[in-house]
N, C-alpha and C positions, 0 to 999 in steps of 0.2 A: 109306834114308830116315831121317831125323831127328826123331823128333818131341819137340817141346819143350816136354815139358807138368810139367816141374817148376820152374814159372816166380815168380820172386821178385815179389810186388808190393808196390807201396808202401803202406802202412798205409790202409784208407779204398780203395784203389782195387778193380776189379773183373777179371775176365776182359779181354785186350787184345780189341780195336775195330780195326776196317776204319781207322779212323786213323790207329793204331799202325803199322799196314805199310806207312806212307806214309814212315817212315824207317829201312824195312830198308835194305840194304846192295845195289848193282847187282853183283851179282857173281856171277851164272850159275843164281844156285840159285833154286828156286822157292819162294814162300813164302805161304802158306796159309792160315786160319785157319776151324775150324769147334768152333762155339759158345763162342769165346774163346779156343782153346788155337792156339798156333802151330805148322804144320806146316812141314818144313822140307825137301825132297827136293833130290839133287842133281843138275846138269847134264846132259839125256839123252847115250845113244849116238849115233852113225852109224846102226844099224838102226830104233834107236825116231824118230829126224828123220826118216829115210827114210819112213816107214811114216805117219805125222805129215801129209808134204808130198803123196804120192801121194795118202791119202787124202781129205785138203782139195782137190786137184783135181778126184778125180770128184765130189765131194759138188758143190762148187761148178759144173762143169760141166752138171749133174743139179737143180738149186739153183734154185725158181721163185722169181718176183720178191720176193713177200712176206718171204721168208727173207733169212738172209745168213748165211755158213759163214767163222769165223774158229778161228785157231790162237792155242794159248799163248804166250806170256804176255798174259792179256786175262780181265779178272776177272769171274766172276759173283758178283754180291752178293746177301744176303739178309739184310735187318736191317745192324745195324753191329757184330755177333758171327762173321758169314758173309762167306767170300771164298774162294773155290774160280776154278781154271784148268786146266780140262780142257785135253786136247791137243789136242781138237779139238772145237771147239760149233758150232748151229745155232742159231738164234732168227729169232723174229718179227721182221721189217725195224725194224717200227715201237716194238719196246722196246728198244734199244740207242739209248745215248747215245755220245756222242766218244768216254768212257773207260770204260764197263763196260755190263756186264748186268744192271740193278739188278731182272730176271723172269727164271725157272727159264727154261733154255734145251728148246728143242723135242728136242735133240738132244744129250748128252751123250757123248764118246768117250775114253779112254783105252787109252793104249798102255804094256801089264806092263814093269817094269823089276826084277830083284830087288830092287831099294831099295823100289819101291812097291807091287808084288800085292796084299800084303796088304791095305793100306790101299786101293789102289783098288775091291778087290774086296768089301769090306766096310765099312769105315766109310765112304768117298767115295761108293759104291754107295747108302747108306742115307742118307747128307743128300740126295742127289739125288731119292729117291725121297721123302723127306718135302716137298722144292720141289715135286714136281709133275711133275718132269721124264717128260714122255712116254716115250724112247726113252734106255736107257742101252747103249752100246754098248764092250764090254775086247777088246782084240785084243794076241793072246800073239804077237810077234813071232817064237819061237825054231821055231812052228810052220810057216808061218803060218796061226792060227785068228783067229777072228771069233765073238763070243759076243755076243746080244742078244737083254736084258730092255726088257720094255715095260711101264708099267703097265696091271695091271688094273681091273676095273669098283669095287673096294676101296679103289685107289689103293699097292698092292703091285706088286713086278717081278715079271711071269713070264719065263723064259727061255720064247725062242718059238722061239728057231735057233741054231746055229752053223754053222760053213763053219771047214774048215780044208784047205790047200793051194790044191785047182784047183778044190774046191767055187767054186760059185756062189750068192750069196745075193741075193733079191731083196728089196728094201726096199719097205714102202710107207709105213709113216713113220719120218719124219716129211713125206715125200715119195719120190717113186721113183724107186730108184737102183738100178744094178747093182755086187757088191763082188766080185771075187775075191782071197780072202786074199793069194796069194802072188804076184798082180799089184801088190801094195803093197810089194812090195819094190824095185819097179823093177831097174836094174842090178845089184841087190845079191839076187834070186833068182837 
């Protein structure tokens, strides 16, 4: 991961805006922004899209009406400082427009890459939970593990599960679904 936070501005100007990424560059990478600062990761693998598409299926499978289960690239905004693309989200049918998320999504997922651990598991972790986001779920592909925070009655994440390999994890939110880790690998367990 890249992040690009020793960023030149032009005199008078401020932190980049949900604007600004309207003339990044179409060229694989993802690009970011939480409270200003640009984030810049690069192109996933073959195991992290695998684990990505499998996922998105049971979700969506699993997926009552009210909701809708989409994948990366597909923005969640917050203010016009915030732009986050999980690799895989869930929200409420009825707050999604054509082009983004402009409400915390119900369901947050990320898939580790060593470019992004870090950062998903801490800073990405922590805007989410300052949105609201009910349910944040990281899934270590090399295992495969399944680790999911929820918030509390505070408004903090608790880690409530993990699941790694042939575990079985049963969700009930942000609705109920069944996960097992290393069935997310598909042909590639």
């Amino acid at each position: 991961m890249t992040v690009m936070a020793d960023i030149e501005h032009p005199a008078d100007s401020g932190p980049l805006t949900v604007q600004d990424l309207e003339g990044m560059p179409d060229d694989g990478r993802r690009y970011e922004l939480i409270d200003g600062v640009l984030i810049v990761s690069p192109a996933p693998g073959r195991r992290h899209q695998k684990i990505v598409m499998m996922l998105a299926r049971v979700l969506e499978d699993a997926c009552p009406a009210e909701y809708d289960v989409l994948v990366a690239p597909f923005a969640v905004h917050s203010g016009d400082k915030i732009e986050l693309q999980p690799d895989v989200l869930a929200g409420l049918d009825e707050d999604f427009t054509d082009k983004d998320l402009p409400a915390a999504p119900v369901l947050a997922v990320e898939v580790l890459s060593p470019s992004t651990a870090l950062y998903d598991l801490n800073l990405k972790k922590a805007v989410y939970e300052r949105l609201g986001t009910g349910s944040y779920w990281v899934i270590d592909p090399e295992e495969p593990a399944l680790t999911v925070f929820e918030l509390d009655e505070e408004g903090h994440y608790c880690q409530v599960a993990k699941a790694a390999g042939d575990e079985v994890f049963e969700a009930e939110r942000p609705f109920p679904v069944r996960i097992v880790p290393r069935e997310l690998l598909g042909r590639l367990g």
